[in-house]
Residue frames as qw, qx, qy, qz and C-alpha x, y, z in Angstrom:
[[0.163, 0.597, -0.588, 0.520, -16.94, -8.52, -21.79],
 [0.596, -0.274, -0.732, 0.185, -16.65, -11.09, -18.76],
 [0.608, -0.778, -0.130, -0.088, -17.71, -10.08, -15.11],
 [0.360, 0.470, -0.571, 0.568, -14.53, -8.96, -13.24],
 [0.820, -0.318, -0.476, 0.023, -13.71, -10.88, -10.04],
 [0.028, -0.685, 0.391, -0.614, -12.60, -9.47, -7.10],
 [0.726, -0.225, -0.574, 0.303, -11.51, -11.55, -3.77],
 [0.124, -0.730, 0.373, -0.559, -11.32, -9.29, -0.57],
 [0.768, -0.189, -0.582, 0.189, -9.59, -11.63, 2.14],
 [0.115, -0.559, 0.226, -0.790, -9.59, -10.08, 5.61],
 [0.384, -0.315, -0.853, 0.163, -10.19, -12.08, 9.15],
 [0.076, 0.180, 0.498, -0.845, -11.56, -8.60, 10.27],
 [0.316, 0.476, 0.820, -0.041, -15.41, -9.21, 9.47],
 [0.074, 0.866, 0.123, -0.478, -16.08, -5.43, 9.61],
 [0.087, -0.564, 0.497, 0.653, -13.00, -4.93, 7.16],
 [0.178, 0.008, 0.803, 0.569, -13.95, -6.69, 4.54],
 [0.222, 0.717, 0.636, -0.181, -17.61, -5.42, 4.95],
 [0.114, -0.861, -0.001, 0.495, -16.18, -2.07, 4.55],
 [0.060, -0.356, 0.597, 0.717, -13.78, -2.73, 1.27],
 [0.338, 0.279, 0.867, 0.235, -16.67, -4.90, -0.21],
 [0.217, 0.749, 0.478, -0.405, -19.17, -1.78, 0.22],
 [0.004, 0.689, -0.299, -0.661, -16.61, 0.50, -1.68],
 [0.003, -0.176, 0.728, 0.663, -16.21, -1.56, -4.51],
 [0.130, 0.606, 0.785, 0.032, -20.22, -2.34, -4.77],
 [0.157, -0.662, -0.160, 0.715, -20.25, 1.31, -4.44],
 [0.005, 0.609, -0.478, -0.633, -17.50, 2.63, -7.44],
 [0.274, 0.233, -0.808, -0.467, -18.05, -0.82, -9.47],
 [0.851, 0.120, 0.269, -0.434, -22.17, -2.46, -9.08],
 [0.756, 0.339, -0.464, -0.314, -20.84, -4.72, -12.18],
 [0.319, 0.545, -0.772, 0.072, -18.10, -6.52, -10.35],
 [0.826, -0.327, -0.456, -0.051, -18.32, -9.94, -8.46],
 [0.088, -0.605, 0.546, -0.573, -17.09, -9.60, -5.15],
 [0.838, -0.203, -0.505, 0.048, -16.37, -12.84, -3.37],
 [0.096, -0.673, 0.547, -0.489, -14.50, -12.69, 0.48],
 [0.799, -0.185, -0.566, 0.085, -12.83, -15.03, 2.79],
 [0.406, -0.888, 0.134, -0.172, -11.78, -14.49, 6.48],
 [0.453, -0.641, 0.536, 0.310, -8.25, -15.85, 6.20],
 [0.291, 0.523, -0.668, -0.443, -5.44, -16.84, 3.44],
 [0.192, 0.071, 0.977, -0.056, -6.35, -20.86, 3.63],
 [0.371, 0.526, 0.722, 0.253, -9.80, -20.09, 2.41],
 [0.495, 0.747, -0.273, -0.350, -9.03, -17.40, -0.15],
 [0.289, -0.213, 0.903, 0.237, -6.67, -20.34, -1.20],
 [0.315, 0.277, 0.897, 0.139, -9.38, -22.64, -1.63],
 [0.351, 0.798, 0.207, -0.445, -11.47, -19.77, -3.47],
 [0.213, 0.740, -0.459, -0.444, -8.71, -19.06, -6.05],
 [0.331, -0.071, 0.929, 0.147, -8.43, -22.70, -6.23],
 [0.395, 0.556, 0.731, 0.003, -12.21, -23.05, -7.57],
 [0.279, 0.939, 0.170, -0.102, -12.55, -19.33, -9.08],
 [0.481, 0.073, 0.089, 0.869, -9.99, -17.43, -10.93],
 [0.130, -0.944, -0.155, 0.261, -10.33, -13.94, -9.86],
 [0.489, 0.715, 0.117, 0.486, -9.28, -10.56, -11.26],
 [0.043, 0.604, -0.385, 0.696, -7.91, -8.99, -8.13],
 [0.699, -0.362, -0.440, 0.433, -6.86, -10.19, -4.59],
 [0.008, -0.719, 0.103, -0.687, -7.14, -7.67, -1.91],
 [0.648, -0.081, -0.575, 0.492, -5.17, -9.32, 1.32],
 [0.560, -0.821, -0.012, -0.113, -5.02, -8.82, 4.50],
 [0.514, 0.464, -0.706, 0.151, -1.27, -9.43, 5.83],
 [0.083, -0.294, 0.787, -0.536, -1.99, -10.71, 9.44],
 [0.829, -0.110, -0.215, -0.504, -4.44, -13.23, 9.63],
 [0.577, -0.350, 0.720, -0.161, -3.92, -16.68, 11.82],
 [0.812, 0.203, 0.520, 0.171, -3.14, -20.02, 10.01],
 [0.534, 0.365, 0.540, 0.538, -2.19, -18.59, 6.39],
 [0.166, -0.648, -0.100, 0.736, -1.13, -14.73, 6.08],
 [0.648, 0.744, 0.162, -0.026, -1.23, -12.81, 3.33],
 [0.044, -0.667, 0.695, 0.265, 2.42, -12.81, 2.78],
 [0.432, 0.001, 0.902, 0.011, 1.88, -17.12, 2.40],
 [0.544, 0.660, 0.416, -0.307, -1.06, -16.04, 0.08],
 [0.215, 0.846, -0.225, -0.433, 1.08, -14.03, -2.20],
 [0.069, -0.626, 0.732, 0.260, 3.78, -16.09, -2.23],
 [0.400, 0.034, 0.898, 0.179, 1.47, -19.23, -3.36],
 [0.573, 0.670, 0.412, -0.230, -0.37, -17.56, -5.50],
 [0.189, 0.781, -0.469, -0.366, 2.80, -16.33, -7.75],
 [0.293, -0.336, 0.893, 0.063, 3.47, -19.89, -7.78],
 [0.540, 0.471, 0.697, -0.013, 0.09, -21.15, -9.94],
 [0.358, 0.242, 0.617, 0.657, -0.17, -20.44, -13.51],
 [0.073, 0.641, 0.535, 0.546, -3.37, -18.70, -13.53],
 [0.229, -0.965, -0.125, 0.039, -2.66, -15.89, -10.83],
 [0.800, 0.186, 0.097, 0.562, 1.05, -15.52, -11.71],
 [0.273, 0.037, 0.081, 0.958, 0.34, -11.98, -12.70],
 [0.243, -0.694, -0.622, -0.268, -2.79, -11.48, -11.66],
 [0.142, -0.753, -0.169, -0.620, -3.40, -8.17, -9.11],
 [0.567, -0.599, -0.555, 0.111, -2.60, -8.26, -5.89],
 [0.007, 0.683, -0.144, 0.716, -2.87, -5.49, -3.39],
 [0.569, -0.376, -0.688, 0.250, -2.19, -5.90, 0.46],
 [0.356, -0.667, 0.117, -0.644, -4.05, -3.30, 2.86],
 [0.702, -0.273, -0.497, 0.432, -2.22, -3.66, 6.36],
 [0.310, -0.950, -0.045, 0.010, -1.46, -1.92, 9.03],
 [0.705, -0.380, 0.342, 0.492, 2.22, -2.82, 8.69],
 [0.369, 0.929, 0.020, 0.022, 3.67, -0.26, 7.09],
 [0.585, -0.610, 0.469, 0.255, 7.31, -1.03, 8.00],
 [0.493, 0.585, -0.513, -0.389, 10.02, -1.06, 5.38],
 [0.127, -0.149, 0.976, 0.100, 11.25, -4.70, 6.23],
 [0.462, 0.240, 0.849, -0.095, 7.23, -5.97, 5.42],
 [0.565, 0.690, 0.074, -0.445, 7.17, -3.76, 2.46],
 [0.099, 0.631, -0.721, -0.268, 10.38, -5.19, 1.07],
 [0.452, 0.102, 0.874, -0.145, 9.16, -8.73, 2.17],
 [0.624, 0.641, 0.412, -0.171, 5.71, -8.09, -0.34],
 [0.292, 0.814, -0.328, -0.380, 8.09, -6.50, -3.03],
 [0.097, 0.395, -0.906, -0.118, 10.07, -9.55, -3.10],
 [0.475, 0.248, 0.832, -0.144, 7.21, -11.90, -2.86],
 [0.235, 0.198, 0.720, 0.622, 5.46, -10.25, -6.08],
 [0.058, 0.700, 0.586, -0.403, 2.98, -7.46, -4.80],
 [0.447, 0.425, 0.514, 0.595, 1.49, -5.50, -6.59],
 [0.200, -0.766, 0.118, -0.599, 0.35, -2.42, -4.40],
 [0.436, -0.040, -0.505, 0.744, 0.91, -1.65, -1.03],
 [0.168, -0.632, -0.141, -0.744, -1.81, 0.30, 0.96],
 [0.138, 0.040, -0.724, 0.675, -1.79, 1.15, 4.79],
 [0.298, -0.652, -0.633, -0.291, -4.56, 0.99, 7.02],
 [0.455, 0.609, 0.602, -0.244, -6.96, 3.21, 7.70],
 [0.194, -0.032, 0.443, 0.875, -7.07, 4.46, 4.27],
 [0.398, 0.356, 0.025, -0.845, -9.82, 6.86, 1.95],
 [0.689, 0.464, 0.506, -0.233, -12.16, 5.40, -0.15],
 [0.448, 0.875, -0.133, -0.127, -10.78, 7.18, -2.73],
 [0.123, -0.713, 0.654, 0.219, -7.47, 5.48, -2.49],
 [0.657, 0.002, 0.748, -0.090, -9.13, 1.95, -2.57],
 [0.426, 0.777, 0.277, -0.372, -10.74, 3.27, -5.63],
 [0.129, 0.862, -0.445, -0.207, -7.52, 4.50, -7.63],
 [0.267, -0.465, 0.842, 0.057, -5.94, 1.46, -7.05],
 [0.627, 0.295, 0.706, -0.143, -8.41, -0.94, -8.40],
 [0.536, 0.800, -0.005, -0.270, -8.97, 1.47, -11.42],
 [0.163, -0.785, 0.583, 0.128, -5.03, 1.56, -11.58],
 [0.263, -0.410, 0.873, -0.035, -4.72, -2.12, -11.72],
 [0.391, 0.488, 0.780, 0.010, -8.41, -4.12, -12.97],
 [0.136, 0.713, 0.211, -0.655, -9.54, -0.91, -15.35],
 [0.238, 0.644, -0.516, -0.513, -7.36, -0.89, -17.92],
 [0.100, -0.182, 0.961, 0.182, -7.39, -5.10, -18.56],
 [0.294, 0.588, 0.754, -0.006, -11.37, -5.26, -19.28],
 [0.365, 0.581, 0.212, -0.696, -11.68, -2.33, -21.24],
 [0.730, 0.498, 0.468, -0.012, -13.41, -3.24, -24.61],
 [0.476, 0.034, 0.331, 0.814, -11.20, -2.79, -27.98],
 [0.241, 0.629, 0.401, 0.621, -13.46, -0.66, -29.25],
 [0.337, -0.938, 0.047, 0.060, -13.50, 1.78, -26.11],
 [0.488, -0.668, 0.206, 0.523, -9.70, 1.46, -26.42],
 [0.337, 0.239, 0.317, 0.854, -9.13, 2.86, -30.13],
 [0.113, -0.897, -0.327, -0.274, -11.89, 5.34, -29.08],
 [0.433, -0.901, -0.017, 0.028, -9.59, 6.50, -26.27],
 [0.748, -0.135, 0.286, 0.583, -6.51, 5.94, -28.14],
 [0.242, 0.623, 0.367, 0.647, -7.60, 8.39, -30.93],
 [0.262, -0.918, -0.169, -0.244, -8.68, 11.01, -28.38],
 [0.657, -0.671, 0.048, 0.339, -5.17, 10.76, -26.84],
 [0.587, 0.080, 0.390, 0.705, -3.40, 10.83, -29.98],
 [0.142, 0.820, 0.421, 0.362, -5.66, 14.22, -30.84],
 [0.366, -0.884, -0.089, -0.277, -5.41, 15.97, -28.17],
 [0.823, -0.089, -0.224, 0.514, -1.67, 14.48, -27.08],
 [0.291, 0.289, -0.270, 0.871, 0.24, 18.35, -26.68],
 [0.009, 0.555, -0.249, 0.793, -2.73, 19.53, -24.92],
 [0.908, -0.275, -0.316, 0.010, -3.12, 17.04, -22.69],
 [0.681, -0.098, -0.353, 0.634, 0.89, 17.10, -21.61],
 [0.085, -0.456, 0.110, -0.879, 0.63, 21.06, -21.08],
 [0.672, -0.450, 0.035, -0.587, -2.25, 21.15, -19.02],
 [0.870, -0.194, -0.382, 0.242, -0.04, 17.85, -16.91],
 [0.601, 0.258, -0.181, 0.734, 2.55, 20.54, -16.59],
 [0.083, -0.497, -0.068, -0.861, 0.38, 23.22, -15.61],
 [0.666, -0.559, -0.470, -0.148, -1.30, 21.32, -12.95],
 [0.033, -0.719, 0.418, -0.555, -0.91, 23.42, -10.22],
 [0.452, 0.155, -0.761, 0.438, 1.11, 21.37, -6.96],
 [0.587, -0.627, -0.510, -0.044, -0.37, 20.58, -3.54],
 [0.436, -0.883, 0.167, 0.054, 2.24, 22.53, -1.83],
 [0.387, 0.701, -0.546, 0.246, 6.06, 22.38, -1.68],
 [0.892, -0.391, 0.181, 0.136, 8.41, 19.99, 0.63],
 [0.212, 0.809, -0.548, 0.008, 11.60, 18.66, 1.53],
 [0.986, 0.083, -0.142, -0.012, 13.20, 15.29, 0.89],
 [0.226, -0.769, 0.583, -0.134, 15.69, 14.64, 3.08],
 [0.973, 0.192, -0.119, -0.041, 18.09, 11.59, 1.69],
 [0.728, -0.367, 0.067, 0.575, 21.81, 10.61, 2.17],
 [0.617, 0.388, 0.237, 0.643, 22.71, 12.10, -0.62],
 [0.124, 0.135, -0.005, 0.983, 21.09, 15.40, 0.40],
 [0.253, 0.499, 0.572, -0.600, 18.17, 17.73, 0.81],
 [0.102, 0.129, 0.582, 0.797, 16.05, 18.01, -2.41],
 [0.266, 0.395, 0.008, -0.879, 13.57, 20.76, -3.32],
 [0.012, 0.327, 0.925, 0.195, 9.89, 18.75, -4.49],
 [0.448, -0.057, -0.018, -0.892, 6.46, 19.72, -4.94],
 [0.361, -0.024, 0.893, -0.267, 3.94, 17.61, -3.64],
 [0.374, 0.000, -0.683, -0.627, 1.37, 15.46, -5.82],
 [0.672, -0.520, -0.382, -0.364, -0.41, 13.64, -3.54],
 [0.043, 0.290, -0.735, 0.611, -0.37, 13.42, 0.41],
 [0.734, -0.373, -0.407, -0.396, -2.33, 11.08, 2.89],
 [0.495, -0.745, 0.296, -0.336, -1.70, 10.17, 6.65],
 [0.947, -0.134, 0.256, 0.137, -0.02, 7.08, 5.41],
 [0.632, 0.147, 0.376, 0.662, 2.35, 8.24, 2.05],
 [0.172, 0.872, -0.029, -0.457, 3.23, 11.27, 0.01],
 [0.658, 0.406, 0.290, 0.564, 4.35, 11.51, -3.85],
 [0.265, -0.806, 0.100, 0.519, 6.26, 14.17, -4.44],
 [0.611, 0.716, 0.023, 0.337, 8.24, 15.67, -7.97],
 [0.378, -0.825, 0.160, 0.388, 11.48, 16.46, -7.74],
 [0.512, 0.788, -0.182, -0.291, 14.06, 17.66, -10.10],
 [0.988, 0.091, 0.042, 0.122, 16.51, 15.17, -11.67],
 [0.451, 0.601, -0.352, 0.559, 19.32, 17.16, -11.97],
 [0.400, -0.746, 0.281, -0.452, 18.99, 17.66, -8.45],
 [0.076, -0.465, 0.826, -0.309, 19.32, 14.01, -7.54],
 [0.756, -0.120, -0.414, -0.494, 17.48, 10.99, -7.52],
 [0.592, -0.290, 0.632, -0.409, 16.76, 8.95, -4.10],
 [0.129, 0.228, -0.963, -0.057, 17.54, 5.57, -3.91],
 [0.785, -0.364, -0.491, -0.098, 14.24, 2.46, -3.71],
 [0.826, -0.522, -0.213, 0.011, 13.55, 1.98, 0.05],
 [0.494, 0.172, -0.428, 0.737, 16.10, 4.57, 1.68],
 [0.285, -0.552, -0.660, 0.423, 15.21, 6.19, 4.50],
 [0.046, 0.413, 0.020, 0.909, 14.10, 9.91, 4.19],
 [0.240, -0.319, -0.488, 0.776, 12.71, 12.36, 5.77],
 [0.112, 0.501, 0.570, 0.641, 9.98, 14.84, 4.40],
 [0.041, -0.305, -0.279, 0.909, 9.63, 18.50, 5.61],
 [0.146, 0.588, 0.639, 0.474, 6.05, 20.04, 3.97],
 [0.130, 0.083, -0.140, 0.978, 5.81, 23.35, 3.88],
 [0.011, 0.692, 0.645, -0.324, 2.48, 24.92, 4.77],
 [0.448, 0.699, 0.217, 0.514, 1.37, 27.81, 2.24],
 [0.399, -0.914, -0.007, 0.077, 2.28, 30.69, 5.33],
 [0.279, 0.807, -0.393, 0.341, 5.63, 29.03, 5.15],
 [0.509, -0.500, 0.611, -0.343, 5.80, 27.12, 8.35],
 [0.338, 0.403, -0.831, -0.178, 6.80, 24.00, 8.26],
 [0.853, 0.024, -0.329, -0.405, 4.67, 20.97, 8.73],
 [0.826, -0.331, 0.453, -0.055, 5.76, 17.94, 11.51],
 [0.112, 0.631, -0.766, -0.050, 8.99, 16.60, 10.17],
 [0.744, -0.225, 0.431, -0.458, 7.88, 13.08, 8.86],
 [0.122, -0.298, 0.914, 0.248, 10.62, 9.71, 8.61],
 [0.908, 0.238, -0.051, -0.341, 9.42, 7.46, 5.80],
 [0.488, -0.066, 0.704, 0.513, 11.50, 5.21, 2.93],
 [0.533, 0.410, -0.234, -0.702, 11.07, 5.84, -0.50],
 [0.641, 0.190, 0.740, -0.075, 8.66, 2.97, -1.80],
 [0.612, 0.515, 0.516, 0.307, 8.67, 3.89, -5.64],
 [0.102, -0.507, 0.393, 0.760, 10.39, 6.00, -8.66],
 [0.591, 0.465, 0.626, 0.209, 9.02, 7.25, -11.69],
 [0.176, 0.047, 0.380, 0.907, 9.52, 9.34, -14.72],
 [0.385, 0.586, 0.318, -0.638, 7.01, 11.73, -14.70],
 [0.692, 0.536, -0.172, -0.452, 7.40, 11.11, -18.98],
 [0.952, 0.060, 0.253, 0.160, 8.08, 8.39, -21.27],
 [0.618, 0.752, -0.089, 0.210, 11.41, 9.44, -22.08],
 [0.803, -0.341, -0.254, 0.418, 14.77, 9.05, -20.74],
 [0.300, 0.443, 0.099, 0.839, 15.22, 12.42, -21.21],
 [0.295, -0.788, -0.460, -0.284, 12.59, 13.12, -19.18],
 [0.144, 0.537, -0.278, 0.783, 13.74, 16.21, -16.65],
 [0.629, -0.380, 0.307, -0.605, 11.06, 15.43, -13.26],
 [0.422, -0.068, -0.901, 0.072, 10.88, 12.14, -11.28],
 [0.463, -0.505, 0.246, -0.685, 8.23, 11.16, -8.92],
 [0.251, 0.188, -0.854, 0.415, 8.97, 9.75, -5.89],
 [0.705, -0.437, -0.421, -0.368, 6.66, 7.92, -3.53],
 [0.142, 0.253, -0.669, 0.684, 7.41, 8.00, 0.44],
 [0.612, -0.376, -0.636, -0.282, 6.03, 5.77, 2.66],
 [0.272, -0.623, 0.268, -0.683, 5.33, 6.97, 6.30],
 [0.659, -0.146, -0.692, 0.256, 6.63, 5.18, 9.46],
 [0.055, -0.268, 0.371, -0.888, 5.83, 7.70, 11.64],
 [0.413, -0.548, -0.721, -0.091, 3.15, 6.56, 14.36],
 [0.161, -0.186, -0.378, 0.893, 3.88, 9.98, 16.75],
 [0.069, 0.725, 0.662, -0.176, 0.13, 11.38, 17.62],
 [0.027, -0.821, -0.135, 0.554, 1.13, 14.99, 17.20],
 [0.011, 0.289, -0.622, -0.728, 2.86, 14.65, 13.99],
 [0.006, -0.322, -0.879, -0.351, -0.24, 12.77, 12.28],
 [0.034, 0.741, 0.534, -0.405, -2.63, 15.56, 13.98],
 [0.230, -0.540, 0.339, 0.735, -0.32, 18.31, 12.40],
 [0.182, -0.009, 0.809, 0.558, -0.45, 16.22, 9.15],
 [0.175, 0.416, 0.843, 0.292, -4.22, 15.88, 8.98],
 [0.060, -0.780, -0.437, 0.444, -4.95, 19.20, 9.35],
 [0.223, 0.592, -0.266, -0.728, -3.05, 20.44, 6.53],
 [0.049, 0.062, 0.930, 0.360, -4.49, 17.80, 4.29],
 [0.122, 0.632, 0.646, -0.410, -7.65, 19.25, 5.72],
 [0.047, 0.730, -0.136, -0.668, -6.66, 22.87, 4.49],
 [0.146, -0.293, 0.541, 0.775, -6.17, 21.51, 1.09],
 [0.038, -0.442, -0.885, -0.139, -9.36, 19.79, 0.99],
 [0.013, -0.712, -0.278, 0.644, -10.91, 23.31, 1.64],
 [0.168, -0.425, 0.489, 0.743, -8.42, 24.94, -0.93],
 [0.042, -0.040, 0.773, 0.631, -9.94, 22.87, -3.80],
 [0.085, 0.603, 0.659, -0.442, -13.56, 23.54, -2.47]]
């Protein structure tokens, strides 16, 4: 199996120390090349073909928006990974990377553990060896009913509300972070529209309600393969920059991080 290649571009020196550590960290195998702006990660992708681009989006001379949009444009990075970690978290410069050809979307400051997910998420599955994937095909295909059960059974981070035009819909949360929350909600209830504005009310287990905090919704999925499928989860990206709501927040993100202690 080849070496997987990994580009972290970033003019903050520190920032790219800091993603380079994580992935030397989670993945010792991988190469890990970095440039301090989009002009030379250009000329990098020019001489290397890399398995994953991890942008900055503000950088002087050549942004990572200009990155994206010439790298969709060469054969051999077409469809190749790419994930921009910004502060800009606004819906107009997520819509901008959606329409340029991004592939994630992660605010800064974020967890190790998100950097992590994503990388698995995206470089994991495309080097894994055939024979590890009929090994882990067979073990899915064995174990396939109790596998989905025990999806079903996974017990929720808490409860919320998704406030959309359409309405207020009744969700359980899946993940939550000072930047985004996923949520499940029921389909019969309604399904929110890509990049509308909402609102998201999280309950606290007491019952009190949780800083009241304005996003968009940045992604929809069937919780199964099947158009039948009865749960969607929704992704909601926080634009909220208010000090007391994000204190609020990270304290009960604390409390769950206890909980599962």
């Amino acid at each position: 199996m080849s070496q997987i290649k990994v580009l972290i571009v970033d003019d903050a020196r520190f920032i790219r120390d800091h993603v380079s550590r994580i992935v030397k960290e989670h993945f010792p195998e991988y190469q890990i090349d970095s440039a301090e702006d989009g002009e030379a990660g250009r000329k990098q992708m020019n001489n290397e073909n890399y398995d994953l681009i991890l942008c900055d989006w503000e950088m002087p001379g050549m942004s990572g928006l200009d990155l994206l949009q010439w790298a969709r444009q060469q054969v051999n990075y077409v469809d190749i990974p790419f994930i921009m970690i910004t502060s800009r978290g606004e819906r107009d410069y997520v819509l901008k990377a959606i329409q340029a050809g991004v592939n994630d979307y992660m605010g800064k400051p974020f967890e190790d553990r998100q950097l992590v997910e994503k990388i698995k998420k995206y470089v994991g599955k495309r080097f894994t060896t055939s024979a590890e994937s009929r090994r882990k095909a067979a073990q899915m295909l064995a174990a396939g009913k109790t596998a989905a059960v025990a999806k079903a059974a996974k017990k929720p981070k808490g409860l919320a509300q998704l406030r959309v035009a359409s309405g207020v819909l009744r969700c359980a949360i899946k993940e939550v972070t000072l930047q985004s929350v996923q949520v499940v909600v029921k389909r019969e209830d309604g399904v929110p529209q890509l990049l509308e504005q909402s609102v998201v009310d999280i309950e606290q287990v007491n019952g009190n309600s949780v800083a009241q905090m304005n996003g968009f919704i940045s992604g929809l999925q069937a919780n199964e393969k099947s158009t039948q499928t009865n749960f969607i989860s929704v992704d909601i990206q926080f634009v909220d920059n208010d000090p007391e709501k994000l204190e609020v927040l990270t304290h009960y993100i604390a409390s769950l991080t206890k909980q599962s202690d």
